[in-house]
C-alpha positions as a Markdown table, in Angstrom:
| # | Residue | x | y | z |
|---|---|---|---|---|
| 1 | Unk | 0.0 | 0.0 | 0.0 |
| 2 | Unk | 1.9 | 3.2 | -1.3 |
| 3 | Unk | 0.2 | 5.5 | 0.5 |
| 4 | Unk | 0.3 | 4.0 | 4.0 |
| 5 | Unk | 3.8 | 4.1 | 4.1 |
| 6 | Unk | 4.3 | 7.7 | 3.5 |
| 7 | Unk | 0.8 | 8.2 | 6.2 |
| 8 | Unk | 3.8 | 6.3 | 9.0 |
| 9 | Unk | 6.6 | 8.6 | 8.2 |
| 10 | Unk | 4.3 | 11.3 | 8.1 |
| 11 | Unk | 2.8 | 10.8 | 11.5 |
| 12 | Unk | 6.0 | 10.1 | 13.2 |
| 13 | Unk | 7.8 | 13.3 | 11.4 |
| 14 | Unk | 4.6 | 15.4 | 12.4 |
| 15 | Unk | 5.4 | 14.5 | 16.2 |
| 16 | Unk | 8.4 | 14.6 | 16.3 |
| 17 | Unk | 9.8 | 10.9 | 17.0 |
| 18 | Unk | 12.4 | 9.4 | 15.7 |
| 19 | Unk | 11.8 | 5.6 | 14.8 |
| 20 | Unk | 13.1 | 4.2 | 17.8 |
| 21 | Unk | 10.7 | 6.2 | 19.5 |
| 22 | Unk | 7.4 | 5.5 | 17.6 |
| 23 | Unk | 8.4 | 2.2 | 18.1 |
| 24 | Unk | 9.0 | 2.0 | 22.0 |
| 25 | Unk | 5.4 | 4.2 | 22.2 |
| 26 | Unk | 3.8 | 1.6 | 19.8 |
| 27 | Unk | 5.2 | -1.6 | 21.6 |
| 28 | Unk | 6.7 | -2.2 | 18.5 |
| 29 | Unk | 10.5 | -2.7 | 17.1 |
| 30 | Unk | 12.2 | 0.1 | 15.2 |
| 31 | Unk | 13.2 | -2.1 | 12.1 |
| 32 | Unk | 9.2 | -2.7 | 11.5 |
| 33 | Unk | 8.9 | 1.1 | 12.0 |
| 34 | Unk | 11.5 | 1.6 | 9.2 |
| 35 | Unk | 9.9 | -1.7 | 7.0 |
| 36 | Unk | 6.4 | 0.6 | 7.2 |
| 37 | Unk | 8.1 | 3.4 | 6.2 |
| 38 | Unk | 9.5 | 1.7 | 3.1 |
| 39 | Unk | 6.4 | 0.0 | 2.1 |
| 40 | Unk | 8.8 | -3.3 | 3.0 |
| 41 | Unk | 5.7 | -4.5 | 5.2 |
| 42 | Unk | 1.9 | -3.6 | 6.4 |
| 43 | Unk | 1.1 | -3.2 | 9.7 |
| 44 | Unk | -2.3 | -4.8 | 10.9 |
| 45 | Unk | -4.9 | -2.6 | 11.8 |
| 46 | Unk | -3.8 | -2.6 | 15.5 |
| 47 | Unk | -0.5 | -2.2 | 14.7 |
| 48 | Unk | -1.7 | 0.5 | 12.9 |
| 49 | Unk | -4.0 | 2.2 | 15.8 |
| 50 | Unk | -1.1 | 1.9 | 18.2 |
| 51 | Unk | 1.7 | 3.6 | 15.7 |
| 52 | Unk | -1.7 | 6.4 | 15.1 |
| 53 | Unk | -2.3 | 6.8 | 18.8 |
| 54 | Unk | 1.8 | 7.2 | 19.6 |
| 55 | Unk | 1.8 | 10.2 | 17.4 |
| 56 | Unk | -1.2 | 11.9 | 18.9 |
| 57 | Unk | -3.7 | 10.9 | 15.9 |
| 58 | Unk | -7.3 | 8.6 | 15.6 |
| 59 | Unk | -7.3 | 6.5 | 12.6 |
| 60 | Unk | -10.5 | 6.9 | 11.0 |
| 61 | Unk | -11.6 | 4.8 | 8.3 |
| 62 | Unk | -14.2 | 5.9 | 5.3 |
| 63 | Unk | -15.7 | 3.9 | 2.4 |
| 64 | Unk | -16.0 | 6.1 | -0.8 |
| 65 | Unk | -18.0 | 5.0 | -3.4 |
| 66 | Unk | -16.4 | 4.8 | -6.7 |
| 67 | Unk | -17.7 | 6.9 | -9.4 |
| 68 | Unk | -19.6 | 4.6 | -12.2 |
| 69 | Unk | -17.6 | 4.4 | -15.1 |
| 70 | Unk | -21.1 | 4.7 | -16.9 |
| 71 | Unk | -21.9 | 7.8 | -15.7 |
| 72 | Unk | -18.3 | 9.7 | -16.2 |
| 73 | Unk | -18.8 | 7.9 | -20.2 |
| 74 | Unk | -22.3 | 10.0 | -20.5 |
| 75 | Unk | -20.7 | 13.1 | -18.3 |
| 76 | Unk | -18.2 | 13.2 | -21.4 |
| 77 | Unk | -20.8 | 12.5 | -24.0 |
| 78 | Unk | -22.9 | 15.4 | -22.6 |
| 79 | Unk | -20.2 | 17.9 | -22.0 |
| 80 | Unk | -19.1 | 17.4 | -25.9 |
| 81 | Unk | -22.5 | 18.9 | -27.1 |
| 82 | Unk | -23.9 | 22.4 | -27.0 |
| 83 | Unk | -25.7 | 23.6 | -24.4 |
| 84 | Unk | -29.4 | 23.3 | -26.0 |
| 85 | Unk | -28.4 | 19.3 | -27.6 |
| 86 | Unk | -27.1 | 18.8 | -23.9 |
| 87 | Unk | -30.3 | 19.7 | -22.6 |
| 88 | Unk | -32.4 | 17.7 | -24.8 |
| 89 | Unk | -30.2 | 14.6 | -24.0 |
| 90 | Unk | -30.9 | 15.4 | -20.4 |
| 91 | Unk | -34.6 | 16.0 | -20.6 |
| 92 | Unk | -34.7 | 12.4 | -22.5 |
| 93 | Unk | -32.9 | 10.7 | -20.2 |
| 94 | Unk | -34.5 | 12.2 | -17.6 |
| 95 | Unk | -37.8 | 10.5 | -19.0 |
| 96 | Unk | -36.1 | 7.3 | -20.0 |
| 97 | Unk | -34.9 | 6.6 | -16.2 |
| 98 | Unk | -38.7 | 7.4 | -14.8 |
| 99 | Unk | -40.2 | 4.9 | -17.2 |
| 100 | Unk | -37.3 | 2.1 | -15.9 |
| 101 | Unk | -38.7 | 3.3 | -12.4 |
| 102 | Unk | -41.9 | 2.5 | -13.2 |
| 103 | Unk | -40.7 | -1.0 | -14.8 |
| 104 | Unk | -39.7 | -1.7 | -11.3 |
């Protein structure tokens, strides 16, 4: 995971520990800080609270959706017309989605 490695360096850097000091905080080693730091291993998640909580910081975690590669394709579609074709195509689509509604 690229970006975890750089969210451990950052956290540590941000308060100020060296690695041998996250790590004694963490109840970890210092050679798994620095393998987390190079991407060379992933911590678990409690591994990961503990290094978190060491440096001050809550881990919070989020699920995004992902956009629908069917809607950025008619985004495009509709962004290459003019503005009275684009609403047209919106209106119809518009009409086409209540009638699949009603399908339901």
């Amino acid at each position: 995971m690229a970006q975890l490695d750089a969210m451990v360096k950052e956290m540590r850097e941000a308060a100020g520990l060296s690695q041998r000091a996250l790590a004694a905080k963490a109840a970890t080693s210092q050679p798994a800080v620095a393998r987390y730091e190079r991407g060379a291993a992933t911590p678990s998640w409690e591994t990961l609270e503990r290094l978190a909580s060491a440096c001050g910081r809550k881990l919070d975690l989020e699920a995004v959706p992902l956009a629908d590669p069917e809607h950025l394709a008619l985004s495009r579609t509709l962004l290459d017309l003019d503005p009275l074709e684009r609403l047209r195509a919106l209106r119809r689509l518009t009409r086409l989605r209540a009638l699949a509604q009603d399908q339901l």
